[in-house]
N, C-alpha and C positions, 0 to 999 in steps of 0.2 A: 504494500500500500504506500505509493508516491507522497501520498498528502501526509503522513506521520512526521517525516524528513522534514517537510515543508512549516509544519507546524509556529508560527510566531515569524516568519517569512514576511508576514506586515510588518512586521515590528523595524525590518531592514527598511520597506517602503519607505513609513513611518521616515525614519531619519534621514533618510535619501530627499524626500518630501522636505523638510526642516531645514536640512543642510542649505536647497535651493531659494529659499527662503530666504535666510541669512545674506546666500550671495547678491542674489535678485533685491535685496533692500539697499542695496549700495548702487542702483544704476540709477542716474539722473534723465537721459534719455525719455520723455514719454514716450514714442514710438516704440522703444523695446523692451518699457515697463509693460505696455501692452499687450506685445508678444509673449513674455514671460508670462504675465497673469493668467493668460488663453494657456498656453504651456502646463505652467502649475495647475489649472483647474479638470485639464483631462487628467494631469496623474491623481489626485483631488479624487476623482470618481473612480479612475481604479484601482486607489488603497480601501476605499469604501466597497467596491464590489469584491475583492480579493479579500480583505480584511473577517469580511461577512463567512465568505464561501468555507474562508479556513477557519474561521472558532466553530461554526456548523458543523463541519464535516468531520474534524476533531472532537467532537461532543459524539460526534453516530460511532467513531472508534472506538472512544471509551466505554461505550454502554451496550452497543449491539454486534449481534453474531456478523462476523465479518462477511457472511454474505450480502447480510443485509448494508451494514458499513458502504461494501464496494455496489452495490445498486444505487443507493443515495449518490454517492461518489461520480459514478460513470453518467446519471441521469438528469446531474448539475448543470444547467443552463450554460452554453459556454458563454452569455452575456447576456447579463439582463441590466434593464436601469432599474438601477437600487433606488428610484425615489422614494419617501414615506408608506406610500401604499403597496408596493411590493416587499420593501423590508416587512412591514406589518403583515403580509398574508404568508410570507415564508415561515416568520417568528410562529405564527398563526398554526403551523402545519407541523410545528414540533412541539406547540406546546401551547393550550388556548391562553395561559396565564401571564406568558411572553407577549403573546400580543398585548393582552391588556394594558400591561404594565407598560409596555412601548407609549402604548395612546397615552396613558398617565404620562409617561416620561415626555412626550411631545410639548403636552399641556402646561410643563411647568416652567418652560420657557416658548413666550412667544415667536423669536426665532428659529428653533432648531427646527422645525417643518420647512421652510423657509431657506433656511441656508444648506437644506439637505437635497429638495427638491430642486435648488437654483444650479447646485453643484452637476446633478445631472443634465439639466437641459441646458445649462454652459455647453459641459460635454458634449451634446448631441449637438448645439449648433455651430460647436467648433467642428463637428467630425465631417460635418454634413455642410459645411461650408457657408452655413446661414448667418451669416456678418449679423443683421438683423438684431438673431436671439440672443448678440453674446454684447446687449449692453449691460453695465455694472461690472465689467469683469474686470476689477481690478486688484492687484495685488491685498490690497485690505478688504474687500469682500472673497476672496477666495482665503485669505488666511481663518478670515470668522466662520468662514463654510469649515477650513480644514480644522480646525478648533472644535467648532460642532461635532463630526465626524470622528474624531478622536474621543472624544466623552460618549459618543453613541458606539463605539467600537468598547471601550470600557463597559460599557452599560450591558452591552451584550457576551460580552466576555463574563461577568457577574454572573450572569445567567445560566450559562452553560457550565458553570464552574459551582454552582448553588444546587 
């Protein structure tokens, strides 16, 4: 099983993520703060879909027959947007008390819905070349998105480790 290996593999994102951050605060350039921020916010969505897929999948190894483990594993969407409402229906399908606590956990700040859902449809309109849908996207809205996304990767992690 590949994903055991892989296990905390966000956690490299994670700092990979951080590290560009740090460097990207030092360019005075708008033009390639601009680029950067588009940049930072696709990787932004896939520490949030990776990050997702590996504490999940890591929770089916601990507790279920490795056949079952490896069907979960193989049957993993190779991409989904992780907005609000697909985290919640996944969380949903392993545990109804996940979701709930999600919704709770949404509620308690009025952003993180917000800076979780904008993170992906950044993503999508940078993927799909939609200039358009990627206004806001700047360095300081994708750091409160990545911020968000790290407490929701916490948050979830809590869960599968409870």
């Amino acid at each position: 099983m590949a994903l055991r290996s892989r296990h905390k593999g966000h956690d490299k994102y994670k700092s990979r993520i951080t590290n560009l951050f740090n460097v990207y605060d030092n360019v005075s350039d708008p033009a390639e703060q601009a680029h950067n921020a588009k940049y930072l916010a696709v990787l932004v969505s896939g520490y949030l879909e990776q990050a997702i897929k590996e504490l999940l999948l890591h929770y089916t190894f601990q507790g279920a027959r490795p056949q079952i483990s490896r069907y979960i594993e193989e049957t993993w969407p190779i991409s989904r947007n992780m907005n609000t409402q697909n985290i919640n229906d996944i969380l949903g399908q392993f545990n109804s008390k996940w979701s709930e606590d999600f919704l709770y956990w949404l509620e308690q700040d009025d952003n993180r819905k917000s800076n979780i859902n904008s993170i992906v449809r950044w993503r999508n309109g940078i993927a799909h070349g939609q200039e358009s849908n990627t206004t806001g996207v700047t360095l300081v809205s994708v750091r409160n998105a990545f911020s968000t996304i790290g407490d929701l990767v916490s948050f979830i992690d809590g869960k599968v480790k409870s």
